[in-house]
C-alpha positions in Angstrom: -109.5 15.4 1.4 -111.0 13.4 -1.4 -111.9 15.8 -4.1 -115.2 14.7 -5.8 -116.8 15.7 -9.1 -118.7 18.4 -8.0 -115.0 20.0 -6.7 -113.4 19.1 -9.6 -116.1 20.3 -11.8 -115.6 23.9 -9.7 -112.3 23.8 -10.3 -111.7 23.1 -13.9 -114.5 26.2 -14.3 -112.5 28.1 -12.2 -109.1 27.6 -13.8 -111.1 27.8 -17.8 -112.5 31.0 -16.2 -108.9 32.2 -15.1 -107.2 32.3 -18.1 -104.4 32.7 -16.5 -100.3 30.8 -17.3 -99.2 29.4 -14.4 -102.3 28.9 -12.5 -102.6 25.1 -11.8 -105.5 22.6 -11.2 -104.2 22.1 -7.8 -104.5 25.2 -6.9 -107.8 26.1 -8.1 -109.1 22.7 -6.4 -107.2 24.1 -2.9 -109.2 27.7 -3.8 -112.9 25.8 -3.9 -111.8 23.5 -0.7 -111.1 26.3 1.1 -114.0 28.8 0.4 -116.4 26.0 1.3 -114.6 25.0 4.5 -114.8 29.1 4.9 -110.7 29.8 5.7 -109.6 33.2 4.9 -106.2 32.4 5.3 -103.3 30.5 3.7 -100.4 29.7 4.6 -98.7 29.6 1.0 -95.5 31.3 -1.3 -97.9 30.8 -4.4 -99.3 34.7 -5.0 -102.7 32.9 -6.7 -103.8 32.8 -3.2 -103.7 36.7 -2.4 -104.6 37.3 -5.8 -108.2 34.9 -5.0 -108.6 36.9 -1.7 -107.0 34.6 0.7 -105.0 36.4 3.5 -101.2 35.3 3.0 -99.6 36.0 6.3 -96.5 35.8 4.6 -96.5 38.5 2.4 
């Protein structure tokens, strides 16, 4: 998916807002992506997805 300025403006907010080490661009970008597509779930081994809300079936 091409990520566009109004994504990547979302997501650089959303990672300044964070404030958080080891929290990456990437996965802020994936957070944004996915709340507007409207998935709930993730299949992922990175916690920042549980810790945004995302069901992680994996846990």
């Amino acid at each position: 998916m091409w990520v566009d300025e109004a994504i990547h403006t979302l997501a650089v907010a959303a990672l300044l807002a964070a404030r958080r080490k080891k929290l990456s661009l990437l996965d802020c970008v994936g957070f944004v992506v996915m709340r507007r597509k409207g998935a709930r779930e993730a299949f992922a081994f990175d916690r920042h997805f549980a810790e945004e809300g995302f069901a992680v079936p994996l846990d």
